[in-house]
RODO-2510 file (C-alpha; in nm, 4 decimals, decimal comma):
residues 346
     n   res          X          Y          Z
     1     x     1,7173     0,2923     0,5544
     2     x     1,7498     0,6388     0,6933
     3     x     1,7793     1,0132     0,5881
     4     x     1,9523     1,2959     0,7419
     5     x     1,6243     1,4647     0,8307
     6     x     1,4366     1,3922     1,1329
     7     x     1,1260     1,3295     0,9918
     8     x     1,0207     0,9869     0,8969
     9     x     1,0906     0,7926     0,5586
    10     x     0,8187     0,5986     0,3523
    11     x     1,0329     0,3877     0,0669
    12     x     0,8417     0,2488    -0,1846
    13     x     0,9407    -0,0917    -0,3134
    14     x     0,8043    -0,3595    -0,5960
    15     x     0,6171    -0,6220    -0,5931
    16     x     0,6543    -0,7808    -0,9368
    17     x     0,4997    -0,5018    -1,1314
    18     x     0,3355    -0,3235    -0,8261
    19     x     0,5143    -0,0627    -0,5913
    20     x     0,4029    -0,0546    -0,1895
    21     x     0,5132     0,1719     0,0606
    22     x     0,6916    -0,1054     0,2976
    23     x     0,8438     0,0919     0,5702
    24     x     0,8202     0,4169     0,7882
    25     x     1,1837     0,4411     0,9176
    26     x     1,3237     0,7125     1,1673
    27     x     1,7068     0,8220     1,1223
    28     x     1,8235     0,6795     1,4092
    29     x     1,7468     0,2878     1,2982
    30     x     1,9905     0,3279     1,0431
    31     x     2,2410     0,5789     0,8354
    32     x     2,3083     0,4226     0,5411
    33     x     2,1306     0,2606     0,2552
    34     x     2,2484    -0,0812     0,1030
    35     x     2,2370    -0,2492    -0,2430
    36     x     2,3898    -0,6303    -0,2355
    37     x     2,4808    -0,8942    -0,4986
    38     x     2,2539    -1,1534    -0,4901
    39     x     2,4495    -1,5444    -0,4195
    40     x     2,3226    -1,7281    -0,6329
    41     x     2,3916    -2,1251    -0,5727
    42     x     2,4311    -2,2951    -0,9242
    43     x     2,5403    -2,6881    -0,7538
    44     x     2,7819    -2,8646    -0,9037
    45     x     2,9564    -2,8632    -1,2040
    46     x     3,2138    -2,7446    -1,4973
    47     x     3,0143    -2,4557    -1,6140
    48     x     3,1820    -2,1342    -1,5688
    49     x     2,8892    -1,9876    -1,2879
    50     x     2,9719    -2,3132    -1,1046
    51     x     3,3096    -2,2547    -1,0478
    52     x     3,2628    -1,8722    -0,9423
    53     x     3,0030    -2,0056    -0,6949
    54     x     3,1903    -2,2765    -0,5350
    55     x     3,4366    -1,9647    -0,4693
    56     x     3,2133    -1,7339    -0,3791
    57     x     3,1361    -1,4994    -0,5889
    58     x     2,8420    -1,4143    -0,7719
    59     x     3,0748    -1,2411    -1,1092
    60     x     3,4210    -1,2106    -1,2082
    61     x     3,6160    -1,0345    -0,9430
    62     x     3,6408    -0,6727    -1,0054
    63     x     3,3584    -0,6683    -1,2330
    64     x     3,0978    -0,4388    -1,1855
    65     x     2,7717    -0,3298    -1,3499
    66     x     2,7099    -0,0033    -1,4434
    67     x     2,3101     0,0900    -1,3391
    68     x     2,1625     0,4394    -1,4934
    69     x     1,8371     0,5897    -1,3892
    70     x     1,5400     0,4189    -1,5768
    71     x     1,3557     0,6410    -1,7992
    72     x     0,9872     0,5414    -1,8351
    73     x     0,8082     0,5265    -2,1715
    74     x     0,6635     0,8768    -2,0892
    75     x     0,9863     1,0221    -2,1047
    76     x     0,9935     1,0913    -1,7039
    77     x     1,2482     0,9339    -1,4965
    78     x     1,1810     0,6744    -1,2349
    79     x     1,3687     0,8865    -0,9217
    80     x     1,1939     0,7410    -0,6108
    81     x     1,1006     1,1348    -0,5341
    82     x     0,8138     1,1654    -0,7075
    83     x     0,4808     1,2527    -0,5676
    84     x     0,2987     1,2173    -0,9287
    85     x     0,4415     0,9246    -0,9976
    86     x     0,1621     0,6406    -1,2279
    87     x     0,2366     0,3600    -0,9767
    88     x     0,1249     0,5498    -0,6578
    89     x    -0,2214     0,5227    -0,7924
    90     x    -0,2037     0,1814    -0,7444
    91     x    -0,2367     0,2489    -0,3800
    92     x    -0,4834     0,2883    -0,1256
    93     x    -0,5850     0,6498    -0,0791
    94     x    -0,4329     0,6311     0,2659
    95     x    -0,1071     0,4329     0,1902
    96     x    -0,0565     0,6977    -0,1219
    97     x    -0,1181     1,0166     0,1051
    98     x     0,1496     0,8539     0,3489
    99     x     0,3947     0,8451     0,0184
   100     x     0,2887     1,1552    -0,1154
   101     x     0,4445     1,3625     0,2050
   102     x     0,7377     1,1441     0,2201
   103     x     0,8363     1,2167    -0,1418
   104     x     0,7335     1,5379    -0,1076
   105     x     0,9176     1,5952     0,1595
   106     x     1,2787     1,4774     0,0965
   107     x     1,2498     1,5984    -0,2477
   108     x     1,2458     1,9599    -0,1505
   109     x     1,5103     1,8994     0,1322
   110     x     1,7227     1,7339    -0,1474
   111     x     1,6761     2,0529    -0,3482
   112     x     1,7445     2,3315    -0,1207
   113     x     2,0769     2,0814     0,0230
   114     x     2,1783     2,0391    -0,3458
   115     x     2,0464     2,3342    -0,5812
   116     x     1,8911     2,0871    -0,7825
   117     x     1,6249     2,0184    -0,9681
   118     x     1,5137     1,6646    -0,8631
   119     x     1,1634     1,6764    -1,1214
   120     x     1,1233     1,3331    -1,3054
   121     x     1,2089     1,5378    -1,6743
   122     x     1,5050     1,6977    -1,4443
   123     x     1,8198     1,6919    -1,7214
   124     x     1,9917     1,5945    -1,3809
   125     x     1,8942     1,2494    -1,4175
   126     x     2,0503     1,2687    -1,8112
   127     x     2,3630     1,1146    -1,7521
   128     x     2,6102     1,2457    -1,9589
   129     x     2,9646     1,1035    -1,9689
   130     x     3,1557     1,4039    -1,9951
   131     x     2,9765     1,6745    -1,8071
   132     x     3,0428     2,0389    -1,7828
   133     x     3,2718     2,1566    -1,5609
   134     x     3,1145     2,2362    -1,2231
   135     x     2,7808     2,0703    -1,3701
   136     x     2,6062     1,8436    -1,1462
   137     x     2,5086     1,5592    -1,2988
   138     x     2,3966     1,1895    -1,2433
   139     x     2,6624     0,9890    -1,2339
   140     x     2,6157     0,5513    -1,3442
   141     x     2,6528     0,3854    -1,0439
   142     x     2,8735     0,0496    -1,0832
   143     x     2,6886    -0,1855    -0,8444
   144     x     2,9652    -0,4825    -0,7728
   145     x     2,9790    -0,7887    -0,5582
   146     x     2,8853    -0,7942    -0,2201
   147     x     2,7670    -0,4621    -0,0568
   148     x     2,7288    -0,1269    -0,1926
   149     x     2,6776     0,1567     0,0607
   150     x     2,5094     0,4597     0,0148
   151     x     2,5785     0,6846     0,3394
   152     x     2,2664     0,9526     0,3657
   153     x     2,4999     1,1766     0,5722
   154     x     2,5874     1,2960     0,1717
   155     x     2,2802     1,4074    -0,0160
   156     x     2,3745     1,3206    -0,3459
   157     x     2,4543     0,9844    -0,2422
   158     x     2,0767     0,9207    -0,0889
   159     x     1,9164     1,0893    -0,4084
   160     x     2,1258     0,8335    -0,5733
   161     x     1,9797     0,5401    -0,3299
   162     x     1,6332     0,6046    -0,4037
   163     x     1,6370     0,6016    -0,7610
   164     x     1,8498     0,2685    -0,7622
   165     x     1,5618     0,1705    -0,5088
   166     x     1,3001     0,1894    -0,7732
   167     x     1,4877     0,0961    -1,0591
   168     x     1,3042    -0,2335    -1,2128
   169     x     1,6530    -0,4481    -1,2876
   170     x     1,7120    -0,4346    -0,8893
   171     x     1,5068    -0,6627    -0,6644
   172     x     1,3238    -0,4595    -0,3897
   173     x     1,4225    -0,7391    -0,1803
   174     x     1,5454    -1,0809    -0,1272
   175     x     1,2207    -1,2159    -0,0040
   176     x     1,0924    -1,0950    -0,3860
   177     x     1,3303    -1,2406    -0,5313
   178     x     1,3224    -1,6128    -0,4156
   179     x     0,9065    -1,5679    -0,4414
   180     x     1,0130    -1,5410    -0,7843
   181     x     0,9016    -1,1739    -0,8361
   182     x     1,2194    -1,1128    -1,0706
   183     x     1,4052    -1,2723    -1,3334
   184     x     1,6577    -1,5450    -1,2465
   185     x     1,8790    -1,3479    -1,3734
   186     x     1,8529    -1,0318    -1,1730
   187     x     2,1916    -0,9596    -0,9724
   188     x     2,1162    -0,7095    -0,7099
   189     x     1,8466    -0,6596    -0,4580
   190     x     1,7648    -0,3677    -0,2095
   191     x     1,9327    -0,5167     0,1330
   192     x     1,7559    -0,4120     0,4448
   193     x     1,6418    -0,6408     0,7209
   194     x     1,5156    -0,3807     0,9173
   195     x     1,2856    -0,2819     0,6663
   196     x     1,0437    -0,6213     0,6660
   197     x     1,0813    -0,6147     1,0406
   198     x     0,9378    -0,2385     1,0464
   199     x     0,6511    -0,3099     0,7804
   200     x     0,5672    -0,6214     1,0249
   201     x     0,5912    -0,4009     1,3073
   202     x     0,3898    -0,1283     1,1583
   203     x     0,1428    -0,3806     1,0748
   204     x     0,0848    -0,5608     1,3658
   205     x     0,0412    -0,2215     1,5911
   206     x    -0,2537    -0,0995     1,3171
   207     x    -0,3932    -0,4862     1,3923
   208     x    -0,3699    -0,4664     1,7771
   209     x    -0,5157    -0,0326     1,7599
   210     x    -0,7998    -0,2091     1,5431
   211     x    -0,8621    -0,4818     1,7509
   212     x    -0,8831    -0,2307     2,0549
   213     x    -1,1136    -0,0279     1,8887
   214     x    -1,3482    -0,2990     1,8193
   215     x    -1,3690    -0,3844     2,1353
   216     x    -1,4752    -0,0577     2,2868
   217     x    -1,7574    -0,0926     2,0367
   218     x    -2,0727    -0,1710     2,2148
   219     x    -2,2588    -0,5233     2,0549
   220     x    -2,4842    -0,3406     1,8389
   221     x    -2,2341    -0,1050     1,6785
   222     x    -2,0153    -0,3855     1,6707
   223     x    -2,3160    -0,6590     1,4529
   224     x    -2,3999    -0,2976     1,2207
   225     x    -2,0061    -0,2771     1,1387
   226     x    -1,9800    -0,6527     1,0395
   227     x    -2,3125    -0,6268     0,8326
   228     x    -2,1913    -0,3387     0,6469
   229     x    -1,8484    -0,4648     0,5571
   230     x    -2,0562    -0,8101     0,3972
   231     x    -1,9334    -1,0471     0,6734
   232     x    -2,2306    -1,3312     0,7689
   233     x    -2,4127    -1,1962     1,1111
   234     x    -2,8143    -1,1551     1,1678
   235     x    -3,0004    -1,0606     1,4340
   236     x    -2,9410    -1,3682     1,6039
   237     x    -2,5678    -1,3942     1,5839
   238     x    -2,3839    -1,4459     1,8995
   239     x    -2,0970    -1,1423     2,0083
   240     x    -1,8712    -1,3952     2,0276
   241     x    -1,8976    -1,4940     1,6824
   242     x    -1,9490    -1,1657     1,5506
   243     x    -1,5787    -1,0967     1,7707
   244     x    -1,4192    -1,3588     1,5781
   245     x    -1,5626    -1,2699     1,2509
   246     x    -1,4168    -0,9189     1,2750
   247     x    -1,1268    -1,0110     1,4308
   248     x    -1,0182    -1,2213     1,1107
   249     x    -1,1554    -0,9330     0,9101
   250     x    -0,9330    -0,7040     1,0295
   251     x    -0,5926    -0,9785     1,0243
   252     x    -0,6161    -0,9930     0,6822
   253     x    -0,4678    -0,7282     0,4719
   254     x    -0,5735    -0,6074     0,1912
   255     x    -0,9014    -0,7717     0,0969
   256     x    -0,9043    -0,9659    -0,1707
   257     x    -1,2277    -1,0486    -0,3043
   258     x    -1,5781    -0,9091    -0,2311
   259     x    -1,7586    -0,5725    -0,2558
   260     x    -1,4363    -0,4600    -0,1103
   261     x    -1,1462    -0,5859    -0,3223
   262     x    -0,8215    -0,4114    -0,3709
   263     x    -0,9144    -0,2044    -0,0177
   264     x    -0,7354    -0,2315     0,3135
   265     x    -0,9683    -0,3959     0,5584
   266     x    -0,8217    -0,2400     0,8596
   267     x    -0,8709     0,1255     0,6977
   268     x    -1,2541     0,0106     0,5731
   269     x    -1,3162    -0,1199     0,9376
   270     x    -1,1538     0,1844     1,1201
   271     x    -1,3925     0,4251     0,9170
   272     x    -1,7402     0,2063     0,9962
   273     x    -1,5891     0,1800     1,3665
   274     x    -1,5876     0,5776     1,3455
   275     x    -1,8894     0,6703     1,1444
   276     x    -2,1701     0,8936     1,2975
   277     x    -2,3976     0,7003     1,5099
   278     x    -2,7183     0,7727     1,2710
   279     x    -2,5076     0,7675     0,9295
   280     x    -2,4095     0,3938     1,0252
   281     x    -2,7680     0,2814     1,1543
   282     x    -2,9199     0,3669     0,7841
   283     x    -2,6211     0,2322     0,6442
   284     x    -2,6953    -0,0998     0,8344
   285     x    -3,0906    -0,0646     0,7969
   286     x    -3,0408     0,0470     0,3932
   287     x    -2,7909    -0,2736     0,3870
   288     x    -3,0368    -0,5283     0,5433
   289     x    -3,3702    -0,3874     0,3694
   290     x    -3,1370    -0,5311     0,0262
   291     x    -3,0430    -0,8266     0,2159
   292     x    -3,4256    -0,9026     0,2970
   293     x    -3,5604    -0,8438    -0,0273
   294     x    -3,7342    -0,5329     0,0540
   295     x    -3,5142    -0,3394    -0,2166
   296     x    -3,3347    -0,4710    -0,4927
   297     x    -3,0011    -0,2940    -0,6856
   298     x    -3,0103    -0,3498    -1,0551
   299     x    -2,7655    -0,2954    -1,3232
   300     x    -2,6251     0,0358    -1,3312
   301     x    -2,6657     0,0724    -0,9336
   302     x    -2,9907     0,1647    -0,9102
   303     x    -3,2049     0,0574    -0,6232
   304     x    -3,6005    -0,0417    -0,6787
   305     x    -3,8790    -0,1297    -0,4293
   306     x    -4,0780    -0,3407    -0,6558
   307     x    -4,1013    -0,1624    -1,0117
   308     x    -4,0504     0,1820    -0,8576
   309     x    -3,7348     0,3459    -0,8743
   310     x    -3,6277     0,4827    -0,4873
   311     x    -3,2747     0,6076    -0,5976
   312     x    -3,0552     0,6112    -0,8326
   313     x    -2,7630     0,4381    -0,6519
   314     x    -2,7344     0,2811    -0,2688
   315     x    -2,5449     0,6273    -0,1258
   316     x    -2,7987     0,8485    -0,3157
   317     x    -3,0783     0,6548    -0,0839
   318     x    -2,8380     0,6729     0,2217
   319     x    -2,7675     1,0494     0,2383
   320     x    -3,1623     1,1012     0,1558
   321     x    -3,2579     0,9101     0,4406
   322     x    -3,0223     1,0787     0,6536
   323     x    -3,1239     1,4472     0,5392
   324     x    -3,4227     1,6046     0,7091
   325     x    -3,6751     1,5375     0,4136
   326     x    -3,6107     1,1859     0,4703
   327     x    -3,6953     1,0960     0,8247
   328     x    -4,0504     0,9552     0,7901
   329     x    -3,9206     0,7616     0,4784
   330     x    -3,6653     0,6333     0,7461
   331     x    -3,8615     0,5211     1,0130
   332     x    -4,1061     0,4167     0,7297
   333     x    -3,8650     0,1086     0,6347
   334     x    -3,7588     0,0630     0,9961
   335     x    -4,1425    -0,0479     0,9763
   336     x    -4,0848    -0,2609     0,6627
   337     x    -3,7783    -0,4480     0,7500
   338     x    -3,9475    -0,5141     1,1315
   339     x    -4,2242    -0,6719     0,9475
   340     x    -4,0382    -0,8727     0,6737
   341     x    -3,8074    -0,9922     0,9474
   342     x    -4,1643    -1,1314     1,1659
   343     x    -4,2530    -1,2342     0,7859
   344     x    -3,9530    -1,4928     0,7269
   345     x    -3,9991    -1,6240     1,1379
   346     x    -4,2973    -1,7185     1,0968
***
């Protein structure tokens, strides 16, 4: 997909119910956005799909169906341009900030190209079969067999792809649609090959910047990063296996159980990997003193030595021991966790 600015394009596309941003695409990849028919193979036989199929086509020729901007229950349109859209919450705080200036973006360089007003309550998106002379309106867009192009050189024709690109009857791509993320009956799907090849792409060069960042980390930095994000390394822990450990860490996505779940690893790693040298050592030292049984975290968060309360949650004990006030508490369970470690080698 492209745009006629120079600025790159975020496009968010479902997942079943869920909406991702899957690509970051500059102009010059491609110029024009693409909604195909979906071929659907029904075998052999008499029925009337069969026969259109063995022919090759997915409908009656000349058939078309007509597709009009989804209106949610909230009485906002679905237009693929907007930054306060429900479903962008449903990303990670990076991924959504990424969005967020996309949509924000190309909606106000849709407005000042058009003059309109591209707001999800907008009566632009009210289609209206007879509208006013000179009025600018949404028009239905009849989707038909095969491949329907929407150049971006014409701005009305790419505020027209992106709401078609979010609109729930139209897969977000093929690859959805076989995993069964639509009905069977769905006919249309958002048609860009370039688009899974830049989301891989994307992904693999924030893998291979992580993986070079991890190993600039020195060994000790490197075994306090895999204890905080809850992976299995001690004191005694080889590099090498603390290497692999956060190498698979950081291969795998979005994490999907755990402390963690629902964040991307590679964004949790990346801030550890960057955190302030003394921040991260009473991270690690507040992380291992639970680990060892020198505190424990009840219900509600809090964290006890014994009976006595120490804080009311894990980052209320963190920034104390961090602060000032808190540095001969600090070197206090240094002391403690030394001892219980000679405690359980013995």
């Amino acid at each position: 997909m492209a745009t006629t600015s120079s600025s790159p394009t975020i496009l968010l596309l479902r997942h079943g119910a869920h909406f991702k941003p899957i690509f970051q695409l500059n102009i010059c990849m491609a110029k024009i956005g693409k909604i195909s028919s979906i071929k659907k193979n029904y075998g052999p036989g008499n029925s009337l799909e069969s026969s259109l199929s063995q022919k090759g086509y997915d409908r009656f020729p000349g058939t078309y169906s007509m597709i009009l901007p989804y209106k949610e229950k909230s009485g906002k349109y679905r237009t693929g341009l907007d930054p306060e859209a429900t479903y962008l919450m449903r990303l990670s705080p990076e991924e959504r900030r990424l969005v967020i200036e996309d949509i924000s973006e190309a909606k106000a360089r849709l407005e000042e190209a058009t003059g309109l007003d591209l707001s999800p309550r907008s009566d632009f998106y009210k289609h209206s079969f007879i509208p006013k002379e000179g009025e600018l309106k949404v028009r239905g867009v009849k989707l038909t067999q095969g491949d329907n192009l929407f150049p971006f050189s014409d701005s009305m024709q790419e505020i027209t792809y992106r709401w078609l690109a979010v609109h729930p009857t139209i897969a977000s791509s093929m690859r959805a649609y076989e995993n069964g993320e639509y009905p069977s009956n769905t006919q249309f799907f958002v048609n860009n090959d370039d688009v899974e090849q830049e989301q891989a792409y994307k992904k693999k060069t924030l893998v291979n910047k992580a993986i070079a960042k991890m190993e600039d980390l020195t060994p000790d930095r490197k075994r306090k990063v895999a204890r905080l994000l809850g992976l299995p390394v001690s004191d005694n822990t080889k590099e090498l296996a603390i290497y692999n450990l956060l190498d698979g860490w950081i291969k795998q996505g979005d994490i999907k159980k755990g402390q963690y779940s629902g964040q991307n690893a590679i964004k949790l790693f990346i801030d550890f990997a960057d955190m302030d040298s003394q921040l991260l050592t009473i991270k690690d030292l507040v992380k291992q003193a639970i680990t060892n049984g020198i505190y424990k975290v009840r219900i509600g968060g809090k964290v006890y030595e014994g009976e006595a309360e120490v804080a009311k949650s894990e980052n209320e004990l963190v920034s104390f021991l961090y602060s000032d006030k808190g540095q001969e508490d600090f070197l206090a369970l240094e002391e403690k966790l030394l001892a219980k470690k000679s405690t359980l080698v013995n």
